[in-house]
PDB file of N, CA, C and O in Angstrom:
ATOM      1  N   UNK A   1     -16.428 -77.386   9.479  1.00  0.00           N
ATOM      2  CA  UNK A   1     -17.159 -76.475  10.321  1.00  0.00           C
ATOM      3  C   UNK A   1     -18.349 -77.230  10.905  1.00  0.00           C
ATOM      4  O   UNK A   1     -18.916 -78.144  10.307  1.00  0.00           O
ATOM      5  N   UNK A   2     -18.611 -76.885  11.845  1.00  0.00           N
ATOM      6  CA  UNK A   2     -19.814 -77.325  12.753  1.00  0.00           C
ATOM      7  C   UNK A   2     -20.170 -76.862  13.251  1.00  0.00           C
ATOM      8  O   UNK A   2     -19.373 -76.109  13.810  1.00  0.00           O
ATOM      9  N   UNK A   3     -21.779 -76.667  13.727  1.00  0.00           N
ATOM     10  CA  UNK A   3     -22.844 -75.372  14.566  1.00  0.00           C
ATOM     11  C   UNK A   3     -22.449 -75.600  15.940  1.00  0.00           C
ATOM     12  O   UNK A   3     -22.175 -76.681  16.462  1.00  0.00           O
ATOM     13  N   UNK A   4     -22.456 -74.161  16.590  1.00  0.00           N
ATOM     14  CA  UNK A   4     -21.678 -74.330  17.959  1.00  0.00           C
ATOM     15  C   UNK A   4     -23.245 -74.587  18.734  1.00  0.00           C
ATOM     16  O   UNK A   4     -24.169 -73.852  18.384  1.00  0.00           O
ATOM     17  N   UNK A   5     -23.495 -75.677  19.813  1.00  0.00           N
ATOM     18  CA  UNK A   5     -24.746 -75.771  20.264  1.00  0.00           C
ATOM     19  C   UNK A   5     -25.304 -74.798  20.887  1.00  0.00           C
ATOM     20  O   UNK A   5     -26.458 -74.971  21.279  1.00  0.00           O
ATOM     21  N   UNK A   6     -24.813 -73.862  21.075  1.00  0.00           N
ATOM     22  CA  UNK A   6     -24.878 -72.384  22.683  1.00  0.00           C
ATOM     23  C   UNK A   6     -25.334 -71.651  21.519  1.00  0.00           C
ATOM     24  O   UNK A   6     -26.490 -71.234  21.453  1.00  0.00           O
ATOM     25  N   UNK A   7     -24.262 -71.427  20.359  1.00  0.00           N
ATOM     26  CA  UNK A   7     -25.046 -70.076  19.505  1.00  0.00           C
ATOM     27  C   UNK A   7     -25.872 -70.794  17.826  1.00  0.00           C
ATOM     28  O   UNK A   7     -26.993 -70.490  17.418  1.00  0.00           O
ATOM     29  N   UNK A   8     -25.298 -71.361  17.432  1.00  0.00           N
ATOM     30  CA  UNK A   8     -26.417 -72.088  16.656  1.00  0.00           C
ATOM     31  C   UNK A   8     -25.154 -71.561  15.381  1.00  0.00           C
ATOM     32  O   UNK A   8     -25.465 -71.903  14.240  1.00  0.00           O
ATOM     33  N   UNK A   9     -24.273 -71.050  15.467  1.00  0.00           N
ATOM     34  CA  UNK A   9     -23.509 -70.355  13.863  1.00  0.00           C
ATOM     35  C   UNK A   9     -22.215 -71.709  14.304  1.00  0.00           C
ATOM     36  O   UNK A   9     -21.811 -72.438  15.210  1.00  0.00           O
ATOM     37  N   UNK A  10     -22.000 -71.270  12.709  1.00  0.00           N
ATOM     38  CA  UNK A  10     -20.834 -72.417  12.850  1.00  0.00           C
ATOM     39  C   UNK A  10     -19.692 -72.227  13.069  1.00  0.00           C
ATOM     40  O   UNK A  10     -19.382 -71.051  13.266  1.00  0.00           O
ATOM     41  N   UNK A  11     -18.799 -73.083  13.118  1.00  0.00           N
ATOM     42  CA  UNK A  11     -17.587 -72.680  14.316  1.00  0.00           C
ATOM     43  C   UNK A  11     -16.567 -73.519  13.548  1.00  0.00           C
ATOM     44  O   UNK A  11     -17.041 -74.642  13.380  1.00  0.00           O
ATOM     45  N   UNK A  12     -15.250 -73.395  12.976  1.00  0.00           N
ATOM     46  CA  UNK A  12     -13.910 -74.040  12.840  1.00  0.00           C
ATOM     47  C   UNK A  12     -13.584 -75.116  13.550  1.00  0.00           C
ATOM     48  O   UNK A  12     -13.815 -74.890  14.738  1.00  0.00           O
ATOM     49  N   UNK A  13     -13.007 -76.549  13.313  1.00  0.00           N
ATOM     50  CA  UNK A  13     -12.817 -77.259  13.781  1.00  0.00           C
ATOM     51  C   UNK A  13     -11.633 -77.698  12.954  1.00  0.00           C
ATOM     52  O   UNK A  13     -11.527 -77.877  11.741  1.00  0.00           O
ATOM     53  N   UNK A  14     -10.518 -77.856  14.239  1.00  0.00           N
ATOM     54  CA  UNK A  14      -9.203 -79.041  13.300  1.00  0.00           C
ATOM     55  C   UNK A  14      -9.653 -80.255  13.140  1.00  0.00           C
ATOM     56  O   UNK A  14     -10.403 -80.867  13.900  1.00  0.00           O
ATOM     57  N   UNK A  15      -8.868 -80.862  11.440  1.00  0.00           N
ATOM     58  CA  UNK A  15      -9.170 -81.954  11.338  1.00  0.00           C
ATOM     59  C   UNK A  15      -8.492 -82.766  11.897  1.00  0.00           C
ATOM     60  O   UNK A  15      -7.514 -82.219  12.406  1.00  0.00           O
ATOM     61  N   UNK A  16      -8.545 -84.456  12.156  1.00  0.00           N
ATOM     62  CA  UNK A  16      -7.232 -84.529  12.430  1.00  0.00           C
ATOM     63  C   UNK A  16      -5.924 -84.991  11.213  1.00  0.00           C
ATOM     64  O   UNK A  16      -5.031 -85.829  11.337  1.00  0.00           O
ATOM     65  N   UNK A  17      -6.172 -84.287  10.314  1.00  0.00           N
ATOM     66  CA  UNK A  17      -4.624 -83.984   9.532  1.00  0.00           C
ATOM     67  C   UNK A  17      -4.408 -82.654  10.279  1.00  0.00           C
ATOM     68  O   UNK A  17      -3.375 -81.987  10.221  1.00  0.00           O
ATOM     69  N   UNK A  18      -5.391 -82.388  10.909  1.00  0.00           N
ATOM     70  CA  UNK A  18      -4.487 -80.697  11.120  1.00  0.00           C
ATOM     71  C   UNK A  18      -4.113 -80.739  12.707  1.00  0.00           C
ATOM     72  O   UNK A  18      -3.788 -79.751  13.365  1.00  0.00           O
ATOM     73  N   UNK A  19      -4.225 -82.103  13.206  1.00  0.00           N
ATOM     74  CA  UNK A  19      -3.641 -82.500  13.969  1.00  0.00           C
ATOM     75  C   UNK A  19      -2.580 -83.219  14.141  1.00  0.00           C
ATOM     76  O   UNK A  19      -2.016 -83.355  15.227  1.00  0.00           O
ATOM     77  N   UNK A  20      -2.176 -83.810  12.916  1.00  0.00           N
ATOM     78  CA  UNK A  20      -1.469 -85.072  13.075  1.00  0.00           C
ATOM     79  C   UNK A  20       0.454 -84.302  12.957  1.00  0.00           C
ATOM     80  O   UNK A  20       0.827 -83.323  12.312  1.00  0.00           O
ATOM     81  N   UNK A  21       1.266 -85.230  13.848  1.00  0.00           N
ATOM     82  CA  UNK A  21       2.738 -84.309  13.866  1.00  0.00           C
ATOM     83  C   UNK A  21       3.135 -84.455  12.773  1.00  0.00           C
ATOM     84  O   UNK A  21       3.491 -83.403  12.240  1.00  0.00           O
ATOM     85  N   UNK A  22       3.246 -85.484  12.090  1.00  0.00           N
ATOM     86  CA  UNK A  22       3.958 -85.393  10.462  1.00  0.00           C
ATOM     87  C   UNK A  22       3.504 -84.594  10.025  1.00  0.00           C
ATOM     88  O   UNK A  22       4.299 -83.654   9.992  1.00  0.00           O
ATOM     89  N   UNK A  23       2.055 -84.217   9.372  1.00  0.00           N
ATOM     90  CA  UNK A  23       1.586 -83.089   8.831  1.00  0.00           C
ATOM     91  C   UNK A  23       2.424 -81.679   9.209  1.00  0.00           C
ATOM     92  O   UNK A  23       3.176 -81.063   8.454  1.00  0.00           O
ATOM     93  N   UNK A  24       2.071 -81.347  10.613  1.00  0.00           N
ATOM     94  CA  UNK A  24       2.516 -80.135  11.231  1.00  0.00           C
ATOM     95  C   UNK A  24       4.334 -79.652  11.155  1.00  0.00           C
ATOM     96  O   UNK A  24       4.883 -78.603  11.491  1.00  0.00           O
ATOM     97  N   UNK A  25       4.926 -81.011  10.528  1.00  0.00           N
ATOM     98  CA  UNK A  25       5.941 -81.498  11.219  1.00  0.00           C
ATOM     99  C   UNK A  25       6.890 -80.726   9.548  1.00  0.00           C
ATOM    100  O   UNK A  25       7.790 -79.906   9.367  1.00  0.00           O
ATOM    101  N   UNK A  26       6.051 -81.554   8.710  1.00  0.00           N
ATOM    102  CA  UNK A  26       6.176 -81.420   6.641  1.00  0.00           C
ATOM    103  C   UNK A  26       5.606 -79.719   6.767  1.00  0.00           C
ATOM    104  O   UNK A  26       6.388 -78.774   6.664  1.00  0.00           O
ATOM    105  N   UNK A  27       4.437 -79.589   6.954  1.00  0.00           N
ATOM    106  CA  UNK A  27       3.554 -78.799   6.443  1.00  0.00           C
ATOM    107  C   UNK A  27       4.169 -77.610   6.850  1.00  0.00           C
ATOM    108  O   UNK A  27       4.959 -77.063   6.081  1.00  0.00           O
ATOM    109  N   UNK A  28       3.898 -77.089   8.047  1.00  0.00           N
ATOM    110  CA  UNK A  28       3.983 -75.940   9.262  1.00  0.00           C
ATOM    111  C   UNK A  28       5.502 -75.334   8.961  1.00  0.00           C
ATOM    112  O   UNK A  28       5.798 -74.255   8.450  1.00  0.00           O
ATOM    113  N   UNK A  29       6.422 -76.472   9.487  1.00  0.00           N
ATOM    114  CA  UNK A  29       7.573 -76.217   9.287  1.00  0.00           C
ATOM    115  C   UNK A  29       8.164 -75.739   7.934  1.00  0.00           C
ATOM    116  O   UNK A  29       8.493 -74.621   7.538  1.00  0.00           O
ATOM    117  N   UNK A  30       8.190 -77.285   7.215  1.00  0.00           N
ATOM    118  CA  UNK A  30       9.363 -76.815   6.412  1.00  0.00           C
ATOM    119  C   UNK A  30       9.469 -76.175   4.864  1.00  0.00           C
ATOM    120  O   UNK A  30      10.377 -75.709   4.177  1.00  0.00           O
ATOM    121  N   UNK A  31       7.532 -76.499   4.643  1.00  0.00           N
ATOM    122  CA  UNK A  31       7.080 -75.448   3.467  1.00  0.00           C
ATOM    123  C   UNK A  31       7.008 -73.792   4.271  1.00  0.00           C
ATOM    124  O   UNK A  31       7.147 -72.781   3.582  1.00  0.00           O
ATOM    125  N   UNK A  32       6.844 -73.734   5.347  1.00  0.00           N
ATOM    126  CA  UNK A  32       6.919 -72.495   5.526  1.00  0.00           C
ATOM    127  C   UNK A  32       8.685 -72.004   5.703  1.00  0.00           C
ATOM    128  O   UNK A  32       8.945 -70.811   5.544  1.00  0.00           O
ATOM    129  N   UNK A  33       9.362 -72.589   5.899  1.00  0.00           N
ATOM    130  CA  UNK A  33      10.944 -72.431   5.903  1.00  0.00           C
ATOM    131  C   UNK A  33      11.146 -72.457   4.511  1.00  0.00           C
ATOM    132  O   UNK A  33      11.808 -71.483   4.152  1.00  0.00           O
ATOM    133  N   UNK A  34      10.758 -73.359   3.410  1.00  0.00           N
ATOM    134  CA  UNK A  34      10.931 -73.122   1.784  1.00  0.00           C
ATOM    135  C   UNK A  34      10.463 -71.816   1.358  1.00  0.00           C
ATOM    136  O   UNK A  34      11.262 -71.074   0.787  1.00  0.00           O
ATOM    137  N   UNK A  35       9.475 -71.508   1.527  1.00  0.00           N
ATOM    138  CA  UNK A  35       8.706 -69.968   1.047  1.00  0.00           C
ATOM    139  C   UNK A  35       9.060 -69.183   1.486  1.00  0.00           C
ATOM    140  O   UNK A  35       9.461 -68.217   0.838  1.00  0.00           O
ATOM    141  N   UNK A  36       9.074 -69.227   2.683  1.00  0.00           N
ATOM    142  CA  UNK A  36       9.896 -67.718   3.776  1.00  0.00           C
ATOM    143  C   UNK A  36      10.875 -67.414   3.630  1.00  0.00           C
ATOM    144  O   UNK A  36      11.112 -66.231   3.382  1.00  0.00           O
ATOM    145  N   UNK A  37      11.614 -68.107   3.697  1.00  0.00           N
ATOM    146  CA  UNK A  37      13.145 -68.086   3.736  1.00  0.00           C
ATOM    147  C   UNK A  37      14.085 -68.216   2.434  1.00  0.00           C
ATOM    148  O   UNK A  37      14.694 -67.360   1.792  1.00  0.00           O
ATOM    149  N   UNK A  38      13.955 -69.794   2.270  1.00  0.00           N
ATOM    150  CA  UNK A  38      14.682 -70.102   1.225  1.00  0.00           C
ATOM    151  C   UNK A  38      14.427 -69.503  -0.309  1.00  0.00           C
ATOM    152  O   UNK A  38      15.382 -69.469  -1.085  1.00  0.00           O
ATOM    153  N   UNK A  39      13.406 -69.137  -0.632  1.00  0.00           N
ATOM    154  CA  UNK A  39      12.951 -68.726  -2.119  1.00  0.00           C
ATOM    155  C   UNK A  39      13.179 -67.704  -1.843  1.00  0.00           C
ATOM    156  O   UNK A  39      14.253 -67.798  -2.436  1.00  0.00           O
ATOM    157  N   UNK A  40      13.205 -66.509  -1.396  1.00  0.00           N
ATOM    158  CA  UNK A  40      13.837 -65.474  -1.152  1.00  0.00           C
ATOM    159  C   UNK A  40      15.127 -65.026  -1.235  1.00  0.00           C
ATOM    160  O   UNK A  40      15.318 -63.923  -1.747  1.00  0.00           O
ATOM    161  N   UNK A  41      16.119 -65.719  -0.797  1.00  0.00           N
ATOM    162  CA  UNK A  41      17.504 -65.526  -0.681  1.00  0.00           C
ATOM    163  C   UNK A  41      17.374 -66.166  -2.483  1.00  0.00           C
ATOM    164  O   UNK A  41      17.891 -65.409  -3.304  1.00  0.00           O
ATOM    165  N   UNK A  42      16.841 -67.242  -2.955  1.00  0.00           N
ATOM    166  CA  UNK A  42      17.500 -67.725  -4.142  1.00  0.00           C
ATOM    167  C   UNK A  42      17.148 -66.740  -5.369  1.00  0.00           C
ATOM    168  O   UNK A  42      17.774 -66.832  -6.425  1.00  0.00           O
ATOM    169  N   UNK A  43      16.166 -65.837  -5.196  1.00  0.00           N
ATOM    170  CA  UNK A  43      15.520 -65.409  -5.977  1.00  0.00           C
ATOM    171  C   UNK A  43      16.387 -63.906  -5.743  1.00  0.00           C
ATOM    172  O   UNK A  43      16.196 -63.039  -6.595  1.00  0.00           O
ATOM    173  N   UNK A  44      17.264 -63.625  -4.679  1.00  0.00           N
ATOM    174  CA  UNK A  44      18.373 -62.523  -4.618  1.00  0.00           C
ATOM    175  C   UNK A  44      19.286 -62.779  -5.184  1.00  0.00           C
ATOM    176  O   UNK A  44      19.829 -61.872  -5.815  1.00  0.00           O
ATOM    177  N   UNK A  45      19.957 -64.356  -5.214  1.00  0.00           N
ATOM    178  CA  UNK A  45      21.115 -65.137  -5.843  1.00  0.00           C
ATOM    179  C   UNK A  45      21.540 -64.655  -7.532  1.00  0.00           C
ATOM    180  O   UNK A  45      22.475 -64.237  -8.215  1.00  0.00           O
ATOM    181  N   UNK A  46      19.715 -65.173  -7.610  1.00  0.00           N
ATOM    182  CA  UNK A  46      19.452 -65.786  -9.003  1.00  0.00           C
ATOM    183  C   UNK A  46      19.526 -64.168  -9.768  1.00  0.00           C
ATOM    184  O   UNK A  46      20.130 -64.094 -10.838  1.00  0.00           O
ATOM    185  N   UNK A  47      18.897 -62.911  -9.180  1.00  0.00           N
ATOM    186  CA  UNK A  47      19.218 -61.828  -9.787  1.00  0.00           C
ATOM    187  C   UNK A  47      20.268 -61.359  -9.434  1.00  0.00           C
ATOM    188  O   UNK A  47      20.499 -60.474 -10.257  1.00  0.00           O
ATOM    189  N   UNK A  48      21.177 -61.394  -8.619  1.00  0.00           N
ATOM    190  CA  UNK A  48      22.622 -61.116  -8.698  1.00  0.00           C
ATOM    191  C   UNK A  48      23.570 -61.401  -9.646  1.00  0.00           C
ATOM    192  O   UNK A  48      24.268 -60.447  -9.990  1.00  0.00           O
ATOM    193  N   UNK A  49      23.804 -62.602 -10.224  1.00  0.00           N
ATOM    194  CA  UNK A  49      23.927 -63.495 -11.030  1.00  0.00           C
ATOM    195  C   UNK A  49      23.445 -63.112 -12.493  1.00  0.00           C
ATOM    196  O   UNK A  49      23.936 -63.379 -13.589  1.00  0.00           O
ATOM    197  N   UNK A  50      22.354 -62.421 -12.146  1.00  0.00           N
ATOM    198  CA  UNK A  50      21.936 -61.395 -13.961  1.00  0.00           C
ATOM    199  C   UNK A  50      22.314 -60.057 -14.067  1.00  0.00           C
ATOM    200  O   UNK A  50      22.388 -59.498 -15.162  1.00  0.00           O
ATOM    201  N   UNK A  51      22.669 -59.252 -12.534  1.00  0.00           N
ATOM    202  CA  UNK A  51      23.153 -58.011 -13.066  1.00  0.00           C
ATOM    203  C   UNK A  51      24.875 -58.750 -13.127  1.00  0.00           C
ATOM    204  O   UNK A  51      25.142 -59.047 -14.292  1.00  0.00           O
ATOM    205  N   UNK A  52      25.730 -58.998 -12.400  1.00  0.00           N
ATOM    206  CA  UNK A  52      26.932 -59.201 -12.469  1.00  0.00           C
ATOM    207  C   UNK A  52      27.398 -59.897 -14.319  1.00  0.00           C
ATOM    208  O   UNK A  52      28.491 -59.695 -14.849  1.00  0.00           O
ATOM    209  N   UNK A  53      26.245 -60.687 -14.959  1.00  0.00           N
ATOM    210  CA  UNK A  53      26.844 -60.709 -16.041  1.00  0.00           C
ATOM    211  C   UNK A  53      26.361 -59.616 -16.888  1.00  0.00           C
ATOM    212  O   UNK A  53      27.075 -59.306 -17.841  1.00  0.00           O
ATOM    213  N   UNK A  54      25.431 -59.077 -16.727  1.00  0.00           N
ATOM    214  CA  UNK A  54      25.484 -57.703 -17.531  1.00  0.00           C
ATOM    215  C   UNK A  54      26.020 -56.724 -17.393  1.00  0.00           C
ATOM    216  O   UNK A  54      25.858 -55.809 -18.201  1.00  0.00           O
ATOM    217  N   UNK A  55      27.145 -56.567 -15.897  1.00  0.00           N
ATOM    218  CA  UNK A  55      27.919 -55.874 -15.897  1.00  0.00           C
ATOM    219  C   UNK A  55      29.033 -56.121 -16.347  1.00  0.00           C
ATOM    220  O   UNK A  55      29.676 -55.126 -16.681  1.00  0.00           O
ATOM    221  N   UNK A  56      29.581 -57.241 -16.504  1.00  0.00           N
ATOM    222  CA  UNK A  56      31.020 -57.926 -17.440  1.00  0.00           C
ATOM    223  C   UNK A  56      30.711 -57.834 -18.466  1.00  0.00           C
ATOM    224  O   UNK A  56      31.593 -57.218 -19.065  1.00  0.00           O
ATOM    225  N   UNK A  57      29.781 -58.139 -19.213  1.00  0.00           N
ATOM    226  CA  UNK A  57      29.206 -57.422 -20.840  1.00  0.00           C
ATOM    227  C   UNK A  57      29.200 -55.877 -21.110  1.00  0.00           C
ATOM    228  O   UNK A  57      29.404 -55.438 -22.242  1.00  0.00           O
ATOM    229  N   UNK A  58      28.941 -55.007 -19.947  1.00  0.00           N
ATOM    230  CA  UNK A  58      29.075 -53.764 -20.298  1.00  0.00           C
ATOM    231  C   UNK A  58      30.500 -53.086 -20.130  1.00  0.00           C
ATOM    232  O   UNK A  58      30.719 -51.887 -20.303  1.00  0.00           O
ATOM    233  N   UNK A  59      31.402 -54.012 -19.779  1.00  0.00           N
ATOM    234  CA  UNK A  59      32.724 -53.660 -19.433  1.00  0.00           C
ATOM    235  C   UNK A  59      33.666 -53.853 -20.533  1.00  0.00           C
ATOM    236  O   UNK A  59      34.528 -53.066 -20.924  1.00  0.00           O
ATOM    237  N   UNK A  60      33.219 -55.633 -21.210  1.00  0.00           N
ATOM    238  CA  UNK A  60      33.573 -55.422 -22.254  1.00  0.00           C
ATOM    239  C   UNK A  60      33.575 -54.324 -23.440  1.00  0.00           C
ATOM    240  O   UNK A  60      34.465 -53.796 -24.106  1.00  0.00           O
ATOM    241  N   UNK A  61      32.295 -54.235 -23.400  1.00  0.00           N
ATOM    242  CA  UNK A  61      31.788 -53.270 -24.377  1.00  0.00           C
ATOM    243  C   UNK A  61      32.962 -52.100 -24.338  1.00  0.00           C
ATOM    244  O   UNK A  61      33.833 -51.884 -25.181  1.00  0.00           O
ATOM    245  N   UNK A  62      32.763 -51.564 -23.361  1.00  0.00           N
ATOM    246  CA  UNK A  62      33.285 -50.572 -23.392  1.00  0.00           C
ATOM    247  C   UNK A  62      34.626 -50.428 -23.181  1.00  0.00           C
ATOM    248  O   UNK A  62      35.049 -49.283 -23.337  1.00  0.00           O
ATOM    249  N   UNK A  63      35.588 -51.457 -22.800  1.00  0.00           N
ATOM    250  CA  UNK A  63      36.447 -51.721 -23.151  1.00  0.00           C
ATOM    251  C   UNK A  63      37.163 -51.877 -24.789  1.00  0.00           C
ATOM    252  O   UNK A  63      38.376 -51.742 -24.950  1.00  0.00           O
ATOM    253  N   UNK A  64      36.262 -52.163 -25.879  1.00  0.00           N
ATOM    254  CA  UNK A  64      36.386 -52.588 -26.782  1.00  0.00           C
ATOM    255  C   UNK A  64      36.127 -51.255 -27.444  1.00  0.00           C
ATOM    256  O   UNK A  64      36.602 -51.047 -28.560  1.00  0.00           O
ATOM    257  N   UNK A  65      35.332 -50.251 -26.767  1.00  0.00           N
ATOM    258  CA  UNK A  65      35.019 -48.855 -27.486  1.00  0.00           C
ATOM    259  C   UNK A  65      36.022 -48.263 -27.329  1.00  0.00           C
ATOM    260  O   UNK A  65      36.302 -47.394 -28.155  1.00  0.00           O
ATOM    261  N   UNK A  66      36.637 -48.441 -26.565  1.00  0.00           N
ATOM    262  CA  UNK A  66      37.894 -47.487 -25.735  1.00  0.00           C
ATOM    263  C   UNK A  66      38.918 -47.851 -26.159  1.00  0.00           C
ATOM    264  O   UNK A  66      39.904 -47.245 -25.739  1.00  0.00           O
ATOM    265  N   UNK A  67      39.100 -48.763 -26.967  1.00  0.00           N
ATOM    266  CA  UNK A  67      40.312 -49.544 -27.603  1.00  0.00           C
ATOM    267  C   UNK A  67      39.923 -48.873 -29.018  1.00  0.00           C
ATOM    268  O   UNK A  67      40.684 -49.374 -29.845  1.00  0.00           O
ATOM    269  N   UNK A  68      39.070 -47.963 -29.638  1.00  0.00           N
ATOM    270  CA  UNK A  68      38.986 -48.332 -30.718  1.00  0.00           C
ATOM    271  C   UNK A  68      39.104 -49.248 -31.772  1.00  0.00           C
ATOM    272  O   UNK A  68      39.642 -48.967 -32.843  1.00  0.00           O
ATOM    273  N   UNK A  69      38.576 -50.423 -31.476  1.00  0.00           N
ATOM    274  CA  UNK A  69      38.537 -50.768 -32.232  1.00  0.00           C
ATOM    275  C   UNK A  69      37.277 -51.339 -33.695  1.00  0.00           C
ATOM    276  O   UNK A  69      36.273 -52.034 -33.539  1.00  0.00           O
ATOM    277  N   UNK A  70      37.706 -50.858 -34.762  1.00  0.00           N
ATOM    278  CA  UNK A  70      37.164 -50.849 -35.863  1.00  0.00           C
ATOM    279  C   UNK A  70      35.414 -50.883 -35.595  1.00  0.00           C
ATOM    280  O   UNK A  70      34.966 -49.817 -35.172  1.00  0.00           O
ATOM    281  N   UNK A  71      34.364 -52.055 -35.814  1.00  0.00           N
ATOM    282  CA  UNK A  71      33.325 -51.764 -35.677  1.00  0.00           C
ATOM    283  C   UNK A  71      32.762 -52.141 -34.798  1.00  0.00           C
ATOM    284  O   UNK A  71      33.013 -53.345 -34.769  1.00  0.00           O
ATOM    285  N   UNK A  72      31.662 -51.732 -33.432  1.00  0.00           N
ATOM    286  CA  UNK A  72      31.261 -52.583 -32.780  1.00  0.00           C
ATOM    287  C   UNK A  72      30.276 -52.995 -32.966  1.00  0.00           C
ATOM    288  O   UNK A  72      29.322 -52.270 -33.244  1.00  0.00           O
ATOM    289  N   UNK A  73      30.188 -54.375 -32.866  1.00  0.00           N
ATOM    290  CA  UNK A  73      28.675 -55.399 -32.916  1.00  0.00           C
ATOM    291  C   UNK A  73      27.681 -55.021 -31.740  1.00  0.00           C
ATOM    292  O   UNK A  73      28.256 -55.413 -30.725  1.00  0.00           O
ATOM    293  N   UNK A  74      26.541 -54.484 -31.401  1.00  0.00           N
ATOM    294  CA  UNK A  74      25.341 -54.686 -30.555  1.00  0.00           C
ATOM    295  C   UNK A  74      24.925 -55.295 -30.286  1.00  0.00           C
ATOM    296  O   UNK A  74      24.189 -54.432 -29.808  1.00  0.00           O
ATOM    297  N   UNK A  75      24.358 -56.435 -29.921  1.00  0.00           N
ATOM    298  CA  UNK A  75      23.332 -57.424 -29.395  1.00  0.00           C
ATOM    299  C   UNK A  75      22.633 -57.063 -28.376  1.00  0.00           C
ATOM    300  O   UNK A  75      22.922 -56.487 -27.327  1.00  0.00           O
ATOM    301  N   UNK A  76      21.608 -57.501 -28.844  1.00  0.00           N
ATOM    302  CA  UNK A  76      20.113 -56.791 -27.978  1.00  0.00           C
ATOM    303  C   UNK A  76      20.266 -58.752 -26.885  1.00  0.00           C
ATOM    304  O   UNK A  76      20.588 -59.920 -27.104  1.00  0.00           O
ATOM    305  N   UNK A  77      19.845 -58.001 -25.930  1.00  0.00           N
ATOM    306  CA  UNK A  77      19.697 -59.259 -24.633  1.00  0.00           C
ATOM    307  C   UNK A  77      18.439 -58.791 -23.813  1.00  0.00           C
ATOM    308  O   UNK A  77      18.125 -57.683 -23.377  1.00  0.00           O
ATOM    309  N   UNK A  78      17.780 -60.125 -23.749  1.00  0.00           N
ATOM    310  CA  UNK A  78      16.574 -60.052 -23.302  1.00  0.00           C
ATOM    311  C   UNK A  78      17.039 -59.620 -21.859  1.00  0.00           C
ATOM    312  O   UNK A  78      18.223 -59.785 -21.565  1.00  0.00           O
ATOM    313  N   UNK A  79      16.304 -59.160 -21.090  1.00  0.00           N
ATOM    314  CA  UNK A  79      16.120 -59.101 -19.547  1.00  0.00           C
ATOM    315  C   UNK A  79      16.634 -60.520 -19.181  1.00  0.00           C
ATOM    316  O   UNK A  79      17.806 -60.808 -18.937  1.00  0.00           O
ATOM    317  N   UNK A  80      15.468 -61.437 -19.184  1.00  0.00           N
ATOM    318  CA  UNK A  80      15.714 -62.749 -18.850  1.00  0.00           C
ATOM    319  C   UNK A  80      15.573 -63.538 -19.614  1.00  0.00           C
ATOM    320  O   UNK A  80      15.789 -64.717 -19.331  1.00  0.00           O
TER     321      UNK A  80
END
């Protein structure tokens, strides 16, 4: 920041990293394409992927209830 000479308050200035194209090029772009975009969809993936096996576990289950058979085991499963 630096005092603007007309009003005397200080005023924003790019540096030049916040000029330079590699920066803008790494920075601007493609961390904002990683965060925006991409961690999003993986983080839909990644919980898809936890209900679909807790739904094949609950199928078993109940497959195995429905079969009568003899005793069933419980196991407690964390969330994640």
């Amino acid at each position: 920041m630096v005092p603007d000479p007309s009003t005397g308050h200080m005023v924003p200035v790019a540096t030049s990293l916040r000029r330079d194209p590699t920066y803008v090029a790494l920075y601007v772009v493609w961390s904002k394409f990683l965060f925006t975009e991409l961690a999003p969809y993986l983080a839909v993936v990644a919980l898809n992927v936890v209900i679909i096996a807790k739904s094949v576990r609950a199928a078993a289950f109940r497959r195995q209830a429905a079969a009568g058979a003899g005793t069933i085991r419980v196991r407690k499963y964390s969330c994640l």
